[in-house]
Each structure stands twice: as C-alpha cells, then as structure tokens.
FIKOLZA-1660 file (N, C-alpha, C; in steps of 0.1 Angstrom, whole numbers, plus 5000, padded with zeros to 4 digits):
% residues 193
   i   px   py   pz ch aa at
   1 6850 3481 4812  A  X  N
   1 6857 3489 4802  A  X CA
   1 6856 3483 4788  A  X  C
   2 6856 3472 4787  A  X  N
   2 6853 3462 4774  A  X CA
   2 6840 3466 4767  A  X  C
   3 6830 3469 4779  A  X  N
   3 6817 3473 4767  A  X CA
   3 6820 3488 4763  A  X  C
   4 6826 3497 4769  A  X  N
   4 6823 3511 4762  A  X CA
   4 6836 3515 4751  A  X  C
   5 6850 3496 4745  A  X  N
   5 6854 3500 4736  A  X CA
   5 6850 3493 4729  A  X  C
   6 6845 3486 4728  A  X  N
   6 6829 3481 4716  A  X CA
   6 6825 3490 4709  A  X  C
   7 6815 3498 4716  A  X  N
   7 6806 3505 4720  A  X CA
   7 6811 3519 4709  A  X  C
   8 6823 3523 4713  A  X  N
   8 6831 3530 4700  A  X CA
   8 6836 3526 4694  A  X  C
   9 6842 3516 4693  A  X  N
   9 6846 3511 4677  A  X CA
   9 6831 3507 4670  A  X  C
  10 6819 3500 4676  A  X  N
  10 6810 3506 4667  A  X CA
  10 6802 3518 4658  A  X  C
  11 6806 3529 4668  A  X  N
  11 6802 3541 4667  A  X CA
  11 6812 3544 4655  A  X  C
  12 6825 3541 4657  A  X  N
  12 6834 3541 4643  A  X CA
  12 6830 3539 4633  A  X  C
  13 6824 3524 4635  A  X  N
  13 6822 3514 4616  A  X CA
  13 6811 3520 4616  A  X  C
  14 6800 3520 4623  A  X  N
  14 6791 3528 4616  A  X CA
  14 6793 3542 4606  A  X  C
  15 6802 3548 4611  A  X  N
  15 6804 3562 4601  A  X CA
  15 6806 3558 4587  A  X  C
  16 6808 3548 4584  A  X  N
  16 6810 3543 4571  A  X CA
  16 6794 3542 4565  A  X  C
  17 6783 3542 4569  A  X  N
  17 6769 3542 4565  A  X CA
  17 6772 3552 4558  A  X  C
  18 6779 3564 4560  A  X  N
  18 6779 3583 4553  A  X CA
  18 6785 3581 4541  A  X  C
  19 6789 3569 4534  A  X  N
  19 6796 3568 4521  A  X CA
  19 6791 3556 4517  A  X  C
  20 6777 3556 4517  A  X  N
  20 6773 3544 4510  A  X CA
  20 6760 3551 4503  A  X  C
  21 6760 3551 4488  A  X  N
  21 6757 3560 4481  A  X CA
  21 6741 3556 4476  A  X  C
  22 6733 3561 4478  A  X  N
  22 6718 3553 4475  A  X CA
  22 6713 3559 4459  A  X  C
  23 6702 3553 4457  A  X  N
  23 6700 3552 4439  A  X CA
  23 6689 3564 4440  A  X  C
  24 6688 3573 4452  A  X  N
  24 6675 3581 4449  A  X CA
  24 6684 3597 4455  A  X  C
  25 6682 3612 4447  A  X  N
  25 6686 3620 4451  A  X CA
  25 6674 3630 4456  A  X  C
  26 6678 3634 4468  A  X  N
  26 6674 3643 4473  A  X CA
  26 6666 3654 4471  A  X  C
  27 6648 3657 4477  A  X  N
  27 6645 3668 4467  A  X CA
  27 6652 3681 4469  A  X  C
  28 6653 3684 4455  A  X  N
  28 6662 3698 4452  A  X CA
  28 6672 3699 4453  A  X  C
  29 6680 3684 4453  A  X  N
  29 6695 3685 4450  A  X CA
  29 6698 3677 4442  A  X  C
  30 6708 3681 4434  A  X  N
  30 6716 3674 4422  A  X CA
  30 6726 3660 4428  A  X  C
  31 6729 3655 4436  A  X  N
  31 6734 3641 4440  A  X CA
  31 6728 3637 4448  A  X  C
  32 6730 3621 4450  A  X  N
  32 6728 3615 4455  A  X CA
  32 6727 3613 4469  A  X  C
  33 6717 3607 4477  A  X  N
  33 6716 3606 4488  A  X CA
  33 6728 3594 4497  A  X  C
  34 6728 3597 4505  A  X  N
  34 6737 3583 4511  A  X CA
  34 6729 3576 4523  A  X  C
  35 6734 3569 4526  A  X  N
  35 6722 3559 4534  A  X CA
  35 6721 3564 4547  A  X  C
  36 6728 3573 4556  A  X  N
  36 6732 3579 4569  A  X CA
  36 6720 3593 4564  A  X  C
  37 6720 3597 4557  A  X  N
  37 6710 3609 4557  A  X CA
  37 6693 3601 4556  A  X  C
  38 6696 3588 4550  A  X  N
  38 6682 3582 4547  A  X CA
  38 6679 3582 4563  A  X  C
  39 6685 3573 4568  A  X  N
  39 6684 3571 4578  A  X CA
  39 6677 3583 4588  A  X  C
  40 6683 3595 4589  A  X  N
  40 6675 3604 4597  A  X CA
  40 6665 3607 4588  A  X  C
  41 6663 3606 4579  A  X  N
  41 6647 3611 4573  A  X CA
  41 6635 3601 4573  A  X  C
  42 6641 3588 4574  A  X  N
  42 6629 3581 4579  A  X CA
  42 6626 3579 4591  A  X  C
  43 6636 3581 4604  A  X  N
  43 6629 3582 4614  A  X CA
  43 6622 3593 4616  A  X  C
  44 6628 3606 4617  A  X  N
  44 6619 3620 4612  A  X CA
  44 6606 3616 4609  A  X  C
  45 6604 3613 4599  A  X  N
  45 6589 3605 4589  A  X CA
  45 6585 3597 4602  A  X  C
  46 6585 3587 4602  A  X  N
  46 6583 3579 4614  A  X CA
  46 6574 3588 4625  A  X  C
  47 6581 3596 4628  A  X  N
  47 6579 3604 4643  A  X CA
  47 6570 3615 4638  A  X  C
  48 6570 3620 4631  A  X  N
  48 6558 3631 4626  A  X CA
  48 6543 3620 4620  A  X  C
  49 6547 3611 4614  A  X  N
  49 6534 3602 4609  A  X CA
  49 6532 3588 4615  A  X  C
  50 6537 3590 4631  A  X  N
  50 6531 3579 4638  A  X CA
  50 6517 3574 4641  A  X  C
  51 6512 3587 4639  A  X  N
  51 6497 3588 4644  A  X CA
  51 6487 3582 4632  A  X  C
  52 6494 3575 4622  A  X  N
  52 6488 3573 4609  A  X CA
  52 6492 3554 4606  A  X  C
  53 6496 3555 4617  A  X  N
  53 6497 3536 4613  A  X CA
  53 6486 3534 4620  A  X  C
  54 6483 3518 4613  A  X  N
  54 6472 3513 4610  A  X CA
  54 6469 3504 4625  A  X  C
  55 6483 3502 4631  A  X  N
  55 6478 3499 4645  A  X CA
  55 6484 3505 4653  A  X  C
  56 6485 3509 4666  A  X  N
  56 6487 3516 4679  A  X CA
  56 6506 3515 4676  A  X  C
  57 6516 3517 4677  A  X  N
  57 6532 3515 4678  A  X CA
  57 6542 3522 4688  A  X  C
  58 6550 3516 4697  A  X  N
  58 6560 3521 4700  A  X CA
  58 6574 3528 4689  A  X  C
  59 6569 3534 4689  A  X  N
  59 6576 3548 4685  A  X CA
  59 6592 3550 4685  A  X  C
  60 6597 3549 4696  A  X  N
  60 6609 3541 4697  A  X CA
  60 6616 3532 4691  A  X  C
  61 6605 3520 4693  A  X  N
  61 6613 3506 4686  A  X CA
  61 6610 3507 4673  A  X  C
  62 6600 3516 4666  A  X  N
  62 6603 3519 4656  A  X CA
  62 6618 3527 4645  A  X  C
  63 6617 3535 4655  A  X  N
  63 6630 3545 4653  A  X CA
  63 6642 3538 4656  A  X  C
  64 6646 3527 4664  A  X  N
  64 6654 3523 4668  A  X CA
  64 6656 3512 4655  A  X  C
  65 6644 3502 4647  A  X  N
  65 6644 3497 4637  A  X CA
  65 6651 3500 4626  A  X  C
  66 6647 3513 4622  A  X  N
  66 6648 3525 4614  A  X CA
  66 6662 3529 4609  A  X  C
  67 6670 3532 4624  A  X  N
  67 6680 3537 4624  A  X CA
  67 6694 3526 4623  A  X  C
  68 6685 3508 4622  A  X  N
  68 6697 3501 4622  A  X CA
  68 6694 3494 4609  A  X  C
  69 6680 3494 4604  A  X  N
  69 6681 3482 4595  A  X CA
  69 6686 3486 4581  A  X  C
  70 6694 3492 4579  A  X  N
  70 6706 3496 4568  A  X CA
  70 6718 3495 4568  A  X  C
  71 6724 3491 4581  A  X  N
  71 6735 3491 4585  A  X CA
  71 6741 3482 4573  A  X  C
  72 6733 3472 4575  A  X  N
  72 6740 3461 4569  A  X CA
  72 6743 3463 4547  A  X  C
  73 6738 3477 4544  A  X  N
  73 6747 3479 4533  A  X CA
  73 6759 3486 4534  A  X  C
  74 6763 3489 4548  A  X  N
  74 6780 3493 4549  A  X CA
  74 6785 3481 4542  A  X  C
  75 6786 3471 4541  A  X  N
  75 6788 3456 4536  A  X CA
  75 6783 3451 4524  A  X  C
  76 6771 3455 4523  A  X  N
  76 6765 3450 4509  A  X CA
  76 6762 3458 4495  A  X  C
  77 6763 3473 4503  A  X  N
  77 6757 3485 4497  A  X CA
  77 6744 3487 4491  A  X  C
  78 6742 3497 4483  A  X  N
  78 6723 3504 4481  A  X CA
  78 6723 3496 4467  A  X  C
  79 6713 3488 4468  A  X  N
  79 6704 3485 4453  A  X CA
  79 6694 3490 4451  A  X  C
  80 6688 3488 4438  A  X  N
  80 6674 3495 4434  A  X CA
  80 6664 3485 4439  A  X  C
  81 6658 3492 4451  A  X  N
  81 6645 3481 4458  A  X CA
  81 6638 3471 4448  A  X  C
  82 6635 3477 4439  A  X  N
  82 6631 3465 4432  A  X CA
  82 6635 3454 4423  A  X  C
  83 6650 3456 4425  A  X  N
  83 6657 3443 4425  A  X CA
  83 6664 3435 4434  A  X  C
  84 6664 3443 4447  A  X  N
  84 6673 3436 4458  A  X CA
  84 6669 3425 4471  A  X  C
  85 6656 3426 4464  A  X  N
  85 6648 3415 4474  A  X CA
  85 6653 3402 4471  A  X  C
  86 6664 3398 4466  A  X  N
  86 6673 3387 4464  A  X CA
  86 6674 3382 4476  A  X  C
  87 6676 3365 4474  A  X  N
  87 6682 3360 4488  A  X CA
  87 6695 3362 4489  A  X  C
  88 6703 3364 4476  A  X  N
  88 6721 3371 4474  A  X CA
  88 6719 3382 4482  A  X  C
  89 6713 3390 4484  A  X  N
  89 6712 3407 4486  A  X CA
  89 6712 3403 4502  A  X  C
  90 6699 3399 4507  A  X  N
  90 6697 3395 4520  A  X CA
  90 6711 3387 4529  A  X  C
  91 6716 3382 4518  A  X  N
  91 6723 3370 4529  A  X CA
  91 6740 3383 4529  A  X  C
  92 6744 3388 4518  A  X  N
  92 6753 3401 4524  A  X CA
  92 6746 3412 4529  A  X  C
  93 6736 3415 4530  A  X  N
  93 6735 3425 4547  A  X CA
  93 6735 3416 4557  A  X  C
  94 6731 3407 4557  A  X  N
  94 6728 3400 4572  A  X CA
  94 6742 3391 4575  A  X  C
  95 6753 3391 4566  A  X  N
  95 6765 3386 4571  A  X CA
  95 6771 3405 4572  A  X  C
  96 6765 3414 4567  A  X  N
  96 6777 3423 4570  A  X CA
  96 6768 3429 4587  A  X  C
  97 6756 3426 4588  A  X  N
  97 6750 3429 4603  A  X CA
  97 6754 3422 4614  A  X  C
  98 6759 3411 4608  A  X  N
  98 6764 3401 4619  A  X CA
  98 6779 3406 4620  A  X  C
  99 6787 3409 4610  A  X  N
  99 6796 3416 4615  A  X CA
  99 6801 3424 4623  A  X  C
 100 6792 3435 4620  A  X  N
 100 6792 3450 4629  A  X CA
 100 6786 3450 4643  A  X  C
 101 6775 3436 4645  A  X  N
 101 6771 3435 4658  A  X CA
 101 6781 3429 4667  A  X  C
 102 6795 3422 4660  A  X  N
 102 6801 3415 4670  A  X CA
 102 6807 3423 4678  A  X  C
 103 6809 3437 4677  A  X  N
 103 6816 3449 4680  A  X CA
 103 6809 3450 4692  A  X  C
 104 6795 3449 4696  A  X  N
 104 6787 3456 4705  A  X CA
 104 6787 3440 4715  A  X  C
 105 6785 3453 4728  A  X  N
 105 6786 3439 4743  A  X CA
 105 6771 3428 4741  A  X  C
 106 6774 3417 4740  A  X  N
 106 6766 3410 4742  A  X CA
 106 6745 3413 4743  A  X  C
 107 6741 3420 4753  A  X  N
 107 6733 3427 4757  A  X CA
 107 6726 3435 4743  A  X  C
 108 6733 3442 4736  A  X  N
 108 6735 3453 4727  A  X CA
 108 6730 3443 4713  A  X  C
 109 6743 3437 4714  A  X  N
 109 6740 3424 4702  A  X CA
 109 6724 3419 4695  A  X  C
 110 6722 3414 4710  A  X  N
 110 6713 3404 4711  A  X CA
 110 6698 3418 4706  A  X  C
 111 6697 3429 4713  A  X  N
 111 6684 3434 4714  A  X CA
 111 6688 3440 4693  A  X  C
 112 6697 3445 4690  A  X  N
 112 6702 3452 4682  A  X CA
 112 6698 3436 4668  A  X  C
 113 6704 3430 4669  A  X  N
 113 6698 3414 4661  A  X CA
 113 6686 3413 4661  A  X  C
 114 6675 3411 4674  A  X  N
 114 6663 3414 4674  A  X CA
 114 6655 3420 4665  A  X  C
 115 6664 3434 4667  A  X  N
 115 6652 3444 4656  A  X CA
 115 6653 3441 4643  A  X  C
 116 6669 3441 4641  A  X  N
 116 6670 3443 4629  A  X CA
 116 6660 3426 4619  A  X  C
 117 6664 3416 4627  A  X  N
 117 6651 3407 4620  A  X CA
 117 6638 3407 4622  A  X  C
 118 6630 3414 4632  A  X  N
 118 6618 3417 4629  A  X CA
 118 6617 3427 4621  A  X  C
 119 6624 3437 4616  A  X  N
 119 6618 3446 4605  A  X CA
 119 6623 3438 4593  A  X  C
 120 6629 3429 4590  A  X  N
 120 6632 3422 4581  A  X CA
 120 6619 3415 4575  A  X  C
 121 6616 3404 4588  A  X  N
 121 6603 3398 4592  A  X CA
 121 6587 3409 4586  A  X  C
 122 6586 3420 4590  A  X  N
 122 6582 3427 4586  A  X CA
 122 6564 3427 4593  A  X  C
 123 6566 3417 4604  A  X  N
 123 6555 3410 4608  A  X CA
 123 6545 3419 4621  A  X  C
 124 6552 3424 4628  A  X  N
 124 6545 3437 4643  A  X CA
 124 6542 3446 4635  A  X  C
 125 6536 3452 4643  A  X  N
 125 6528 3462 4640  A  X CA
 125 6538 3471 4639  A  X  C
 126 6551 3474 4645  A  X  N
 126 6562 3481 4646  A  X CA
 126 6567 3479 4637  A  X  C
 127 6571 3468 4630  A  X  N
 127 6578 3468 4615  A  X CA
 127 6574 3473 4608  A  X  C
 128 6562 3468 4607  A  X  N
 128 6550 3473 4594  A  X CA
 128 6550 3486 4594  A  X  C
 129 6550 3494 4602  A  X  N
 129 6548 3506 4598  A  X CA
 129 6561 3515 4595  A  X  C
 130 6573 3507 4602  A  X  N
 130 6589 3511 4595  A  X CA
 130 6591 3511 4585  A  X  C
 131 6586 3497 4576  A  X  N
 131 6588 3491 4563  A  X CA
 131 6580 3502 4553  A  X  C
 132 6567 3503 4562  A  X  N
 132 6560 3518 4550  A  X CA
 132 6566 3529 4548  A  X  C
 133 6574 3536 4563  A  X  N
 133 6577 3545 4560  A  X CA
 133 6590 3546 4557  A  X  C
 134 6596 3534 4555  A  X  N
 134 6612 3533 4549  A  X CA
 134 6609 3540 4532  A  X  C
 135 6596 3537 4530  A  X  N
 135 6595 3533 4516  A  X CA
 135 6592 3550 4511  A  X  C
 136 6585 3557 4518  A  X  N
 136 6584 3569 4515  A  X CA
 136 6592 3578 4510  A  X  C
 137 6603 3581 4514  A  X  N
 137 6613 3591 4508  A  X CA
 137 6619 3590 4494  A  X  C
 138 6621 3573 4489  A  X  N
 138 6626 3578 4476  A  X CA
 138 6616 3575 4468  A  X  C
 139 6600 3570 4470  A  X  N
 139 6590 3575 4462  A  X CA
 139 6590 3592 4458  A  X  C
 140 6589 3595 4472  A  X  N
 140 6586 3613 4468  A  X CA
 140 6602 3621 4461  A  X  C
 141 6616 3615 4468  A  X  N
 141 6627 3621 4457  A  X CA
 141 6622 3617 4441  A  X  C
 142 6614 3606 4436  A  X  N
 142 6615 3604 4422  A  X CA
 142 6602 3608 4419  A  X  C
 143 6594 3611 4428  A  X  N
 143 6585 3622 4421  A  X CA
 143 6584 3638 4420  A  X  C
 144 6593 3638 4429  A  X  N
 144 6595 3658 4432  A  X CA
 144 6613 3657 4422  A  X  C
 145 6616 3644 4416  A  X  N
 145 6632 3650 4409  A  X CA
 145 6631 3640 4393  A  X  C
 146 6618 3642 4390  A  X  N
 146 6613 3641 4376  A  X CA
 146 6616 3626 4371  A  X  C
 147 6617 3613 4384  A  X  N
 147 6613 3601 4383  A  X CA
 147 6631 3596 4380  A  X  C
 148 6639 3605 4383  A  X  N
 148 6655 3601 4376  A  X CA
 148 6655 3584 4383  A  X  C
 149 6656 3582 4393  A  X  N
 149 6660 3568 4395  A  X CA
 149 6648 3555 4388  A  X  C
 150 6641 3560 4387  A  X  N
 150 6626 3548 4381  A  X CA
 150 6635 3548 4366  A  X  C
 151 6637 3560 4359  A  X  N
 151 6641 3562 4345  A  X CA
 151 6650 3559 4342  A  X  C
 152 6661 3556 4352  A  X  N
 152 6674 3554 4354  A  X CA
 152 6677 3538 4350  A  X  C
 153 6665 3530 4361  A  X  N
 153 6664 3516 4362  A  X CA
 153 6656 3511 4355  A  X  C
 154 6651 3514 4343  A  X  N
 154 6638 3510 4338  A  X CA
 154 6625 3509 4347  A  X  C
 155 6621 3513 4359  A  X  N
 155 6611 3506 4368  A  X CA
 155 6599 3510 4361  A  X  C
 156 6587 3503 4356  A  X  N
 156 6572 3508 4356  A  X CA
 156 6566 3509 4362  A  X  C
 157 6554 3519 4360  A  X  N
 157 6545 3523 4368  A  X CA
 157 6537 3511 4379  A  X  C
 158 6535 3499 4370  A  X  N
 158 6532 3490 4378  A  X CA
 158 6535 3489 4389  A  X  C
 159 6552 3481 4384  A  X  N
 159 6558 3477 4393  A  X CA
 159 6565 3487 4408  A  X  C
 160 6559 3500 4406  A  X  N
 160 6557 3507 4416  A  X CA
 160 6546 3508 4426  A  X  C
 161 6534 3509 4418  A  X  N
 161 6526 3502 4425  A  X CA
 161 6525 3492 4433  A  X  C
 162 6527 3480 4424  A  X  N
 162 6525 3468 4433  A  X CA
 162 6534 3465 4440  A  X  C
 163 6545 3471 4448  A  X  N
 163 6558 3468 4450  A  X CA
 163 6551 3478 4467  A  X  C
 164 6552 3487 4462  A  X  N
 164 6548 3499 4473  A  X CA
 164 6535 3499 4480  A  X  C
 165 6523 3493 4472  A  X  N
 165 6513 3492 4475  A  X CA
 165 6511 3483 4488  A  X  C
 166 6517 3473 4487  A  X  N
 166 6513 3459 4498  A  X CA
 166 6524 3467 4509  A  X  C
 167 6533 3469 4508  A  X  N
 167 6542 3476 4517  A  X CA
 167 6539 3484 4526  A  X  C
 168 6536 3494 4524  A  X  N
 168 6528 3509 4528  A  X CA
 168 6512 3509 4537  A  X  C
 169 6506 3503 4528  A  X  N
 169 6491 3499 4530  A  X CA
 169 6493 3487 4543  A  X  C
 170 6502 3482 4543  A  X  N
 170 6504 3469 4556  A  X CA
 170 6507 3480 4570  A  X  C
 171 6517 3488 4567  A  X  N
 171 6512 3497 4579  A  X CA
 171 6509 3505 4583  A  X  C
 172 6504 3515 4569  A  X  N
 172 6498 3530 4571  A  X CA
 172 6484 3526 4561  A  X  C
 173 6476 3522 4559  A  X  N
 173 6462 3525 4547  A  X CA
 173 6463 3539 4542  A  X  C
 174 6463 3550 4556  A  X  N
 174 6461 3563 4551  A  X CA
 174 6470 3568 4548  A  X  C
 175 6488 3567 4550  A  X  N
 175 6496 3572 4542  A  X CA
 175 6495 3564 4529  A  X  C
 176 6497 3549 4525  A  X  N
 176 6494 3548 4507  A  X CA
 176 6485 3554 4502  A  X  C
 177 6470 3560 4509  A  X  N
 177 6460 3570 4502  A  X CA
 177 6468 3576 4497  A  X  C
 178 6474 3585 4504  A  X  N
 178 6486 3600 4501  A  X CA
 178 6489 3594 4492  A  X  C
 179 6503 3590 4495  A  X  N
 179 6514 3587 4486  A  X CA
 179 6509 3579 4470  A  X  C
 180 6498 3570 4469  A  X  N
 180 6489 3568 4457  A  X CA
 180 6485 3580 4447  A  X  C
 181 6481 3591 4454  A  X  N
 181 6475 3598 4449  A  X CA
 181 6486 3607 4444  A  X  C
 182 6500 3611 4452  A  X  N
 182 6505 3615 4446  A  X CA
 182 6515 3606 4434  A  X  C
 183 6516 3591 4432  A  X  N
 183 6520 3586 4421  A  X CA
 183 6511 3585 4413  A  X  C
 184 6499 3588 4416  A  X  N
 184 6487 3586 4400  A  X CA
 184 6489 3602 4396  A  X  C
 185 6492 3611 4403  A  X  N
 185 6499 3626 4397  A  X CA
 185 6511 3629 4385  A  X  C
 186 6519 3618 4397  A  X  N
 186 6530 3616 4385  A  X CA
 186 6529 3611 4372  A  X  C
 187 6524 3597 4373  A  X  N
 187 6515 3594 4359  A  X CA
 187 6514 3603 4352  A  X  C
 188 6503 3608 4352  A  X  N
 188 6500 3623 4350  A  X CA
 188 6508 3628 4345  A  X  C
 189 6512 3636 4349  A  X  N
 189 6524 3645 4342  A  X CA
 189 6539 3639 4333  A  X  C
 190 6536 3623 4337  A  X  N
 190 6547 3616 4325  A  X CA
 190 6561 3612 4337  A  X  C
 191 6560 3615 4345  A  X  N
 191 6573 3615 4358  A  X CA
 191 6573 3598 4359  A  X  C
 192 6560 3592 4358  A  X  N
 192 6564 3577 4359  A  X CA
 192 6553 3570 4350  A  X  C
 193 6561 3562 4343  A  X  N
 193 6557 3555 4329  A  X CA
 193 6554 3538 4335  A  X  C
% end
C-alpha cells in the first residue's frame, strides 16, 4: 500500500509541470507554451522520427527520458537554453529531481534517477537522440512565430547554430540536415539575425 501512495502523490506534484511556463510559444498561438505540453510533443517527435537517429534506439527509454527529464523545472523552472547550461541551473533541477523522486518506491527511484542522468550525460545512443529531439520544437516555434523568443533574448544566428548544431547532429545527422536548412531559411527572410 506504501508504493501506490507514493505513486499518487507523485502523480500529484508532477501536475505542477502544467504551470511552468517555457520561453517559446507555440506554432499559431499567441502564449506561451508550458513544459507539460513540451513534454508530449517531444515524445510525439521522438516516436514519428525514431527511424532517423544516427544509431539503432529503444524507443521507450527514450520516451521515458523525454517524459522525465524536465521535471526537475517544477523546482527550478524554464530558462532560455542558451543560458541555462549553468552549473546554478543544473544543481536546482537536480536538487528539485531528487525531491520529487523521493515520493516514488525505491525500485521507481532508482530506474527513474537513472534516466534522468543519462540524458543529462547525454552519452547512449538513447540520449543522444532525446537531446536532439528535445531541441526541435522550440527551434521550429521561433521559426514558424517570427523568431519572438531568439528576439526576445538577444540570441544570434550563430549561437543558434553552434549550440543546436553539436546537439542534434550527435543524434540525428539527417534531422540537423532538415532543421539547418530550415534555419538558413530563416536567415533568409530576417526571422533570425
């Protein structure tokens, strides 16, 4: 009985993911996305563009990656990627992950800690290709919603590139073709400077 009231009280604190407000909106809507909607759209992504990582992946432990390694801004909340690769940033998700995991039975913990530091790690062929397609959706919100968050935060063209480039390319080559081609578009048309 102890593990299945864990079990819902984490199912609880996680609802709080639905009010943590991210820096990229949605295409064709006027606000902001929150990190619980990210969350199903990169597994989604994930599962339609499995067939496009660069090595063979369980699919699952992908999605299962996917679906936890954000938790930890119920605690820390959403920065602009290209400033939150702090060891500040890192050390409040991973004290608010360790939080939320103490909720879950031992068993849960342990596999659930697992993931969440190999996709941190970023090292399997299973991360790698989580990490690329984490990175997908609010490229394409700031190029299909006229670059609002890049413009927002000052970000350049560069540092979109090189930021996305090693990321992406580590576990998809053929999705950064895509997604390259459609930031050298944007260029183009002025959407990112």
């Amino acid at each position: 009985m102890e593990d299945i009231k864990g079990l819902i009280d984490f199912m609880i604190q996680v609802e709080k993911l639905k009010a943590v407000e991210r820096q990229t909106k949605p295409v064709g809507l006027d606000r902001y996305e929150n990190s619980a909607e990210h969350s199903w759209h990169v597994c989604l992504s994930a599962l339609i563009l499995k067939d496009f990582a660069n090595e063979q992946v369980d699919i699952v432990r992908v999605m299962k990656m996917l679906l936890i390694h954000d938790l930890g801004e119920i605690e820390a909340g959403d920065t602009v990627i290209y400033s939150s690769e702090t060891d500040e940033n890192k050390q409040l998700e991973r004290s608010g992950i360790q939080k939320l995991f103490q909720l879950l039975p031992k068993a849960n913990r342990k596999e659930y800690s697992s993931l969440w530091d190999e996709f941190e790690e970023g090292n399997s062929p299973e991360a790698s290709f989580a990490k690329a397609i984490d990175r997908v959706p609010p490229l394409l919100h700031n190029i299909h919603g006229e670059g609002h968050s890049w413009k927002k935060h000052n970000i350049s063209k560069e540092k979109v590139f090189a930021f996305n480039s090693e990321r992406i390319s580590k576990g998809s080559n053929v999705l950064w073709l895509e997604i390259e081609s459609r930031l050298n578009e944007a260029v183009e048309k002025g959407v990112l400077r």
